[in-house]
C-alpha positions in Angstrom: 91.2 127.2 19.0 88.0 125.9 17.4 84.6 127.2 19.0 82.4 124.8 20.4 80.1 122.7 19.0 75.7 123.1 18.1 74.9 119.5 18.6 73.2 117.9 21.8 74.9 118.6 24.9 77.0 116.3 26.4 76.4 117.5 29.9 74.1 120.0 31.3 73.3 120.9 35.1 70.0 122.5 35.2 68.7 125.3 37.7 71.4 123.0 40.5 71.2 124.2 44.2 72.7 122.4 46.8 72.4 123.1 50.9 74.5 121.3 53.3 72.3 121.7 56.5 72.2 125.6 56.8 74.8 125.6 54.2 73.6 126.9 50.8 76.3 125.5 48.6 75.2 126.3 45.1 72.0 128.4 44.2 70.2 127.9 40.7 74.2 127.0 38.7 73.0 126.6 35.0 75.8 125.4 32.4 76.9 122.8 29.4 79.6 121.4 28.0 79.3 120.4 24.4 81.4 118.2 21.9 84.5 119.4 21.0 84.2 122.0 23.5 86.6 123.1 26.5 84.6 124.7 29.6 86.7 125.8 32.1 84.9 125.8 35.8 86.6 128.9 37.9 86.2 130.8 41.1 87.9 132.3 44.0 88.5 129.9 47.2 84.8 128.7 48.2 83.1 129.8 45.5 81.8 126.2 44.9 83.9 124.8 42.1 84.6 121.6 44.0 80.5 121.6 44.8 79.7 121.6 41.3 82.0 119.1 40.5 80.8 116.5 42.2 77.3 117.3 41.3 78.5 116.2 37.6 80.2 113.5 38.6 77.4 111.9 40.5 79.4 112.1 44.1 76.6 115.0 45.2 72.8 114.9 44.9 71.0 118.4 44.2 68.8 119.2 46.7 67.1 120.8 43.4 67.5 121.6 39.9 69.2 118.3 37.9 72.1 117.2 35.9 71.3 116.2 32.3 73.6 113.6 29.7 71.2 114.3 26.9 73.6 112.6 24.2 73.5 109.6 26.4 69.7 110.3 27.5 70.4 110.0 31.0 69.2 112.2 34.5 70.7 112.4 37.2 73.5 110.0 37.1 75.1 108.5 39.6 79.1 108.3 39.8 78.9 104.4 38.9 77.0 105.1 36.0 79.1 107.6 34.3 81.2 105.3 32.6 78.8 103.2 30.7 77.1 106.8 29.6 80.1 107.9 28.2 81.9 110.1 31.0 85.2 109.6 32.2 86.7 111.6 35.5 90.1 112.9 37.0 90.0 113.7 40.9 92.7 115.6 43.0 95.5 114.6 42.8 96.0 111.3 40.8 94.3 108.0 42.5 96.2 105.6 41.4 96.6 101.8 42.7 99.9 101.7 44.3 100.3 97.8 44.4 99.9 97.5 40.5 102.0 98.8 37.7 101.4 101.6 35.5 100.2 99.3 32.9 97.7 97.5 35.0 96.5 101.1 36.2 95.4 101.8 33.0 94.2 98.3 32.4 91.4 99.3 35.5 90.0 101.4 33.4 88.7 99.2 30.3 87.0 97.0 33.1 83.5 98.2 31.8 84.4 96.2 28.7 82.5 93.4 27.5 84.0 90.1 28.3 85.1 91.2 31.4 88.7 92.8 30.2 91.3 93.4 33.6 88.6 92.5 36.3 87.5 89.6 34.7 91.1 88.2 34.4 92.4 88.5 37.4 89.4 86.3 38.9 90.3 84.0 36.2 86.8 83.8 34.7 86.1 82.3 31.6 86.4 84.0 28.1 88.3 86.7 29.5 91.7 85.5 28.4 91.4 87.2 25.1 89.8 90.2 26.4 92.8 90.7 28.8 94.7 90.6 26.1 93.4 93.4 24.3 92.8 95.3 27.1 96.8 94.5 28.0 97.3 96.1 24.0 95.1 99.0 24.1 96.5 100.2 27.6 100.1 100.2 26.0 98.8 101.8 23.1 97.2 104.5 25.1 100.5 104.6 27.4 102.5 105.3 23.8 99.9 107.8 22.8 100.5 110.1 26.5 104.0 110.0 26.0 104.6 107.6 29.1 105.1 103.9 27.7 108.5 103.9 29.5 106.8 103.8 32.8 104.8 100.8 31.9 106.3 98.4 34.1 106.8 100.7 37.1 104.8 101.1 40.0 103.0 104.4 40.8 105.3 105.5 44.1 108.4 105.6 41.9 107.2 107.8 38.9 107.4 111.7 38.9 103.8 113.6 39.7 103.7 115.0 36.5 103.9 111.5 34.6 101.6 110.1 37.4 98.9 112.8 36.1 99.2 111.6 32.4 98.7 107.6 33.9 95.3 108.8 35.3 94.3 110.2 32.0 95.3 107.4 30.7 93.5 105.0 32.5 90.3 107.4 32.6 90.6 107.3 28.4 90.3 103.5 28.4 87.0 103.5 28.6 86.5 105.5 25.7 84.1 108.9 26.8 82.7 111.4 25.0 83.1 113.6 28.0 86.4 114.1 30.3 86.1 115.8 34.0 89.0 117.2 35.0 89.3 118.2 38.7 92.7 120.6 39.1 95.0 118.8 36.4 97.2 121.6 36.5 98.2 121.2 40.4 101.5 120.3 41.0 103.0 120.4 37.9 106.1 122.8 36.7 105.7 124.7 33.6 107.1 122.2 31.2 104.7 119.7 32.3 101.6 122.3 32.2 102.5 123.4 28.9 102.8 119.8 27.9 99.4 118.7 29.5 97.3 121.8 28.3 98.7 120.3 24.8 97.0 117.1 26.0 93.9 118.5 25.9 93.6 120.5 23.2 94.3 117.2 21.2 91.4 115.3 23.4 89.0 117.7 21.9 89.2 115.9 18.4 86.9 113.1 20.3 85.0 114.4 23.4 84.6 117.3 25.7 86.1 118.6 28.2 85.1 120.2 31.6 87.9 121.1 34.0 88.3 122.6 37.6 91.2 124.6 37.9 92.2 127.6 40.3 95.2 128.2 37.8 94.5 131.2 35.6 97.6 131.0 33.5 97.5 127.8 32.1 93.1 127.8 32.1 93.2 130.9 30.3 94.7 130.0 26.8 93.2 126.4 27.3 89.6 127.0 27.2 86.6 127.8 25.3 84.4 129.3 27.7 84.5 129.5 31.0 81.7 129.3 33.8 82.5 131.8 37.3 81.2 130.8 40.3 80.9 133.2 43.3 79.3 132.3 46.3 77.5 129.5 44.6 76.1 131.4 42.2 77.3 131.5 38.3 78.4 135.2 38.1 79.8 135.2 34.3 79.9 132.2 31.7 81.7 133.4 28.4 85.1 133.1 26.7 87.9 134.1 28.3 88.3 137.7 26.7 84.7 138.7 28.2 85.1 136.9 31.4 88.1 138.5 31.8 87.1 142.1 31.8 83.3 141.5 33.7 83.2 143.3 36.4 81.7 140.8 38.6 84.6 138.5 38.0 87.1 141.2 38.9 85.2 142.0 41.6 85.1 138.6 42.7 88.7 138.2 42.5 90.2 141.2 43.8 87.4 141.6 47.0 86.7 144.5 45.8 82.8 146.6 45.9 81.3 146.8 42.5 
């Protein structure tokens, strides 16, 4: 495991609070995620993981503090602007369109493209028939390169969960990020296909960072380069997994037990 990267952040949330009514959701969270780097965003149930999450992804608004994509020079993004600045997103679960194939699933996500790629030619506009074509290419390429091709032709409802989660990686690669959001990509998935999807993203880390959600410590553990604990909405330790491991705070946290 490499350590992270110096240059220019990717993404940084700034002094984030967020209240929901009399809800204080987050207080003052502070963290970035770098180039080449794997954060790993952890806490027990209701610590505000989730929160957090959709802050960076442009789904929730701080009611202070602000999210940051300095290498793309943009605040405060909103969740339809994240492609075009570089960021690409997993939710829950997997999302995909049941009524298209696996290919055309991972065609979706090139639609940012000039010439107007899957979108584009389904309406049948003009000069998108060679930009369907590559976009048809690239998505079987990037099919091939998950390990999934076979599945091309299928539709969503008929392919196991754990090659389901690969096809939304897939389609959330098309558009080429610097950055990759992961929200719980180890749910649901038996050890082979954890083992083989934490090998995923050690090899994504060649071309972006990588910020993940995850409740599962085993497979989060080995995976990441530092990790950010939330408690209460508060970050209670940020380091790598060796020092988070033994703070006090976090096995406090964890355990429910006084400091």
């Amino acid at each position: 495991m490499t350590g992270p990267s110096s240059t220019t952040p990717l993404l940084a949330l700034e002094g984030v609070s967020v209240r929901f009514g009399g809800l204080q959701a987050l207080r003052d969270v502070s963290f970035a995620v770098s180039p080449g780097e794997i954060v790993g965003l952890i806490g027990p149930n209701g610590a505000g993981k989730t929160t957090a999450f959709n802050v960076a992804c442009g789904f929730v608004r701080p009611t202070s503090g602000r999210v940051v994509l300095p290498a793309a020079g943009v605040i405060s993004p909103r969740a339809t602007q994240l492609a075009r600045a570089g960021v690409a997103r997993t939710l829950q679960g997997v999302g995909l369109f049941p009524h298209v194939t696996v290919l055309e699933n991972v065609m979706a996500g090139g639609q940012i493209r000039p010439g107007g790629g899957f979108v584009a030619g389904l309406l049948g506009l003009p000069r998108s028939v060679r930009a369907e074509r590559q976009l048809r290419h690239d998505a079987a390429a990037m099919l091939e390169r998950l390990g999934v091709a076979s599945f091309a032709a299928a539709l969503p409802g008929s392919i196991p969960y754990g090659v389901a989660k690969k096809v939304s990686v897939a389609r959330a690669l098309m558009c080429e990020p610097s950055l990759l959001l992961l929200d719980e990509p180890a749910s649901g998935l038996d050890e082979a296909e954890l083992s083989d999807f934490a090998s995923l993203i050690r090899d994504l880390r060649a071309t972006m960072g990588v910020l993940l959600v995850e409740h599962d410590m085993e497979f989060v553990m080995p995976l990441v380069d530092r990790l950010v604990v939330l408690d209460f909405g508060q970050v209670i330790a940020s380091g790598t997994p060796g020092e988070v491991r033994v703070h006090e705070a976090v096995i406090a946290a964890y355990l429910g037990v006084e400091e």
